[in-house]
N, C-alpha and C positions, 0 to 999 in steps of 0.2 A: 360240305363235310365239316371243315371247321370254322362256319362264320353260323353265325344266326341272325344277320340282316340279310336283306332280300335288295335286288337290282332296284324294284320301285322306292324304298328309303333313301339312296340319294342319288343325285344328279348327276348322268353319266358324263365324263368327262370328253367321250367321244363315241361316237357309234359302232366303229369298226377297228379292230386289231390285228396282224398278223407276227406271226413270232416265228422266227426260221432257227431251228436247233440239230444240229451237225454233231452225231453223240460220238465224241473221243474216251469219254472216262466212265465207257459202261451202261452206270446208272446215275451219273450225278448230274449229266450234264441233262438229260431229261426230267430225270426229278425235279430240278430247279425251275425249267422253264413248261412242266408240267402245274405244277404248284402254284407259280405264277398266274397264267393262265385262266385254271379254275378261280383264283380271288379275282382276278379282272372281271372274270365273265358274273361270280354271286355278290361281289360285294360293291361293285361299280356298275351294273348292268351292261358290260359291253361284248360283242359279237366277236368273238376271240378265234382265228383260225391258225390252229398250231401247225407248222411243219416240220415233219420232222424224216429223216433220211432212218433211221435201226428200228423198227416197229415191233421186233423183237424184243430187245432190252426197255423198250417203253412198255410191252407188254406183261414183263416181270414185276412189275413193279405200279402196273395198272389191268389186271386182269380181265378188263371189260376188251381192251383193245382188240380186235381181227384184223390175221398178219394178212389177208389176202386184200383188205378192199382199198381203194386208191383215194376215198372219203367216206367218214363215218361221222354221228356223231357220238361224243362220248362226255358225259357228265355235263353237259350244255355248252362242250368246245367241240367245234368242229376242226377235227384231226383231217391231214392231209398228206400222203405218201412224198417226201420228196425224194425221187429216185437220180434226178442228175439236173444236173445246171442248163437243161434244154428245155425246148418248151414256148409256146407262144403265150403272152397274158395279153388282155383287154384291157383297157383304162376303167374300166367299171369293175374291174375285180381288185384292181388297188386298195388297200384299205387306210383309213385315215391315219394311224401310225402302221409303220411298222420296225420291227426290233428283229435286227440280228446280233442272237448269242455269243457273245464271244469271236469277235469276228470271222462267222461262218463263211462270208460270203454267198451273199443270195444270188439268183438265175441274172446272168446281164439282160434280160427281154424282160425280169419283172423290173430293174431297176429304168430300162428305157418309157414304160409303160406310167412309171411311178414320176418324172420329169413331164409325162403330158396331161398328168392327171391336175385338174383346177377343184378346191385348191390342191395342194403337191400335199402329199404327203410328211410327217414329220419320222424324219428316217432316225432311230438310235441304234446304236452299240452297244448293247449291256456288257456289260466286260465281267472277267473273274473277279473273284473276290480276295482282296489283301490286304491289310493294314499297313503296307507302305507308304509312308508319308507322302511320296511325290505322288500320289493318285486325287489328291486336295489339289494340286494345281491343275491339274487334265479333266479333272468332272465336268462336264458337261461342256467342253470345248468342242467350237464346231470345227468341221472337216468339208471345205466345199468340193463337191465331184470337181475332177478336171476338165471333164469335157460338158457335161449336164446342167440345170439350172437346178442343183441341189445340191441342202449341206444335208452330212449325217452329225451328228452330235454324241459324242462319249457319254454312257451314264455308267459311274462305276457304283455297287454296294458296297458299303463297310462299315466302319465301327466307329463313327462319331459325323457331328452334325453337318458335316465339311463333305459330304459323302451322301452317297441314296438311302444307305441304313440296310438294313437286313428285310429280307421276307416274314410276315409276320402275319395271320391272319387274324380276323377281327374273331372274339370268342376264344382264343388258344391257351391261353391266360385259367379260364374257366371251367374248361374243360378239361384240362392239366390234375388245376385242383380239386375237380367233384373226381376224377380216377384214382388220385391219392389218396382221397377219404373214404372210398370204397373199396374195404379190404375183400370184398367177395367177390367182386368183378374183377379186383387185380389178382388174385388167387384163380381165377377162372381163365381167365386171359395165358395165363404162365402155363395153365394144366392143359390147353387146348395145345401147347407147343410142345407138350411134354414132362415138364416139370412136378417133380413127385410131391404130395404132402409135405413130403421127408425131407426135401431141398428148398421148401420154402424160406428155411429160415439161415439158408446160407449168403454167402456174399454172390450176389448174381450180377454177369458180366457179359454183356454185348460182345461182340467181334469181327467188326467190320473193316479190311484191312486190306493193302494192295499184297503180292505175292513175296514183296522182298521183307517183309515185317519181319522180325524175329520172334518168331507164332513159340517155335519148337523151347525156345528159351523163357519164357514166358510160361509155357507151360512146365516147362522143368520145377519154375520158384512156386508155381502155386501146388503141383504134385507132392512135393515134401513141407509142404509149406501147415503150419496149425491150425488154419480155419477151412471150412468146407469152402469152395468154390463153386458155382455151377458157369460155365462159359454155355453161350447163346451163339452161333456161329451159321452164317446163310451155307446154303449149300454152295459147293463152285467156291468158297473165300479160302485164303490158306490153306487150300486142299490138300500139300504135300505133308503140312504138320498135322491137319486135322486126321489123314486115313493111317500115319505111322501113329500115333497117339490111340484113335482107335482099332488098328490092328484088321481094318475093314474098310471098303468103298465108302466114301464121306457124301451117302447120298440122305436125301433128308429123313428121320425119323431115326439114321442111326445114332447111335450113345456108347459112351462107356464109361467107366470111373475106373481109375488109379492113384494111388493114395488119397489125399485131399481134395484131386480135380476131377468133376465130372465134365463130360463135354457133351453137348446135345446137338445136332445138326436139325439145321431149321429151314422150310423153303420160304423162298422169297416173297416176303407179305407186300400188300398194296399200303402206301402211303399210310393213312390211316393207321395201321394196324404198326408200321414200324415206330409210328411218336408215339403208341401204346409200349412197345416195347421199349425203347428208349427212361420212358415212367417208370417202369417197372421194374427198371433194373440200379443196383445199386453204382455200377461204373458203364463207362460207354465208349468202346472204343471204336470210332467214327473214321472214314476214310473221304477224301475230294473235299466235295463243297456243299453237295446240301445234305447233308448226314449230320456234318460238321454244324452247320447250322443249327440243323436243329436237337441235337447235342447240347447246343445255347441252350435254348429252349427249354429243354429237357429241366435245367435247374438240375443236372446231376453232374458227381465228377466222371470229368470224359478224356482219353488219348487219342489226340489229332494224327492220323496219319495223312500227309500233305501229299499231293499228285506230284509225283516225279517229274522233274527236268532236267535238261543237259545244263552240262559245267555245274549242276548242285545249285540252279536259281532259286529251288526250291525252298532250300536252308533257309536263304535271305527272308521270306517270309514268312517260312515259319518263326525264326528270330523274330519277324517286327510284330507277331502275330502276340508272341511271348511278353513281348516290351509292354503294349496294351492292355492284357490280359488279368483284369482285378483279380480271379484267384489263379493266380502262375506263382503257386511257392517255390521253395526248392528244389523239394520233391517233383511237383509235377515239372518245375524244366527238365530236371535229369530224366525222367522219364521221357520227358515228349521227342526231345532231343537225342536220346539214346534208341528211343521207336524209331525214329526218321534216320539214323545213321548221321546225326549230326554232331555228334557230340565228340567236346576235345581226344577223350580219353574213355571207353567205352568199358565203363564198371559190369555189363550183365546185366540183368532183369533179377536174378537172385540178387544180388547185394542192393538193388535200387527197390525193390518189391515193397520190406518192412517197412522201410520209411514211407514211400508213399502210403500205403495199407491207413497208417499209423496218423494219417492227415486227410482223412478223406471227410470225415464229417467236417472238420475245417474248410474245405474246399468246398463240401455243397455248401456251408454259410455263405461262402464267400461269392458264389456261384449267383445268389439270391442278387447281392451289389449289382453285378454284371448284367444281370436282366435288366435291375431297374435302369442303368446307363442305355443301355441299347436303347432300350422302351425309348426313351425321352428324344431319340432321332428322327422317330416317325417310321413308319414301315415302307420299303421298296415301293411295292403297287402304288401308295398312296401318293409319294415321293415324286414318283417316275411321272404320272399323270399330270401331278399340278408342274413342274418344268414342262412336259409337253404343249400345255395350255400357253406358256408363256411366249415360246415360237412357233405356234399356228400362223 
């Protein structure tokens, strides 16, 4: 989808991959290791078999998926149901790495299996993604089992060279920019989801967001608000502000406009089609982790809404996320910070609106710096591969 080298251009780093993904956040936690996945398999040539336990929420977001089979193949990874922590494995089904997401925890019989396997397997942890400093001393630190003849090794992604780096696919860069240049395809793209002639030329806004956001306020500042708005919103997101707003079920295709804001309910596109919309749009307000992502990516200005945690861990990251973050004006902390419930003193979404509004072309400038920084990390997959090489 998004590379244009092929497996035979270079040397695979290993034959065989498994990736165990345990989806807590929906859509993000598969997105990421869906995404992953496919650039191992086209851009590395390697045999990538993804597990994953919610075949559903994979399927929203990958419409080739079928929820009944227990393996398929899909887009040249071979998908696999994981339905519980049982199960007997072979030593020949071991694969040369294997990655669990975020400390899923895989089957104890694949990890027995993976200790008699010669050579052993090289076992990681891909962890979430944070700009917390202390995640530069735990990168890639080993973890030997306690009872097994195996270490797992921490890989965290993040935002400078101390770190895995972000997801990035070869060609994204490219294709980015021939979309931008093509005002008839991005005009076509917008009408295919609804979008009139007539709201082309308004300010167009994503809205992807957990359920606590403050949707209803937000939409207050832009309903009274002097510029045309159009908001883009998946079906199922904000549901309780999207259907009082539209006065109707917030199922896809429905719309309405009052005063300034129109609102357009949208169904849940395949990958692909969400980095088109991300382009396409002049703001982007992103939710978890790989949305947020690629939000980066995007080179647009974006509101982070961060996955919830207890005692408010959450904050703390998004703050160190803010520290990092070349275009983090003023504007956009009060915002980010006031989306998240993090903020000292909570001014509303009408009185933080203008000003943000009022800095957004400065922000995509600034937005441009931040690509180049990331860029110069090196990308996840590529990252993740050449450490694996190192403890074979």
């Amino acid at each position: 989808m998004s590379s244009t080298s092929s497996p035979s251009s270079q040397t695979p780093h290993a034959a065989t991959l498994a990736l165990f993904c345990k989806v807590v956040d929906n859509y993000g936690d598969i997105g990421i290791c869906w995404r992953l996945s496919r650039q191992l398999q086209r851009e590395h040539g390697i045999a990538v078999t993804l597990w994953v336990d919610d075949l559903r929420s994979f399927k929203r977001i990958c419409p080739e998926v079928i929820l009944d089979r227990e393996v398929q193949q899909v887009q040249g990874v071979t998908v696999r149901h994981w339905r519980d922590q049982d199960g007997l494995f072979e030593v020949a089904e071991i694969a040369d790495i294997v990655i669990e997401f975020f400390g899923c925890n895989i089957p104890p019989a694949y990890i027995k299996a993976m200790s008699q396997r010669t050579p052993r397997p090289v076992w990681l942890n891909l962890e979430g993604l944070t700009a917390e400093t202390w995640i530069e001393g735990c990168h890639t630190l080993p973890s030997p089992h306690p009872q097994l003849p195996l270490t797992k090794y921490f890989f965290f992604p993040g935002f400078n060279a101390r770190t895995g780096g972000l997801p990035h696919e070869a060609g994204l860069e490219r294709q980015r920019q021939a979309f931008r240049e093509d005002d008839a395809a991005r005009c076509a793209f917008l009408a295919q989801l609804g979008v009139t002639a007539a709201e082309m030329g308004a300010l167009k806004v994503s809205l992807f967001c957990y359920p606590q956001a403050p949707v209803a306020d937000l939409f207050a500042a832009w309903q009274s608000g002097g510029k045309p708005v159009v908001c883009l919103v998946p079906e199922s997101v904000a549901k309780d502000a999207v259907e009082a707003f539209l006065g109707q079920a917030a199922i896809a295709g429905a719309a309405a406009t009052r005063g300034a804001l129109t609102v357009r309910v949208l169904p849940f596109v395949p990958q692909p089609d969400y980095d088109k919309l991300l382009w396409a749009c002049d703001l982007n307000f992103v939710r978890g982790e790989d949305s947020f992502v690629r939000a980066q990516w995007a080179g647009k200005p974006f509101i982070w809404h961060i996955y919830p945690q207890d005692e408010n861990l959450h904050h703390v990251k998004l703050k160190a996320f803010l520290h990092v973050y070349v275009a983090a004006t003023a504007s956009v902390k009060a915002m980010m910070l006031t989306w998240n419930g993090a903020a000292a003193e909570d001014a509303g979404m009408a009185a933080l609106w203008p000003a943000f509004a009022a800095d957004l072309s400065e922000i995509a400038r600034l937005s441009v710096d931040w690509q180049r920084k990331l860029l110069a990390n090196g990308d996840l997959a590529s990252n993740l591969l050449k450490f694996a090489e190192t403890v074979k």
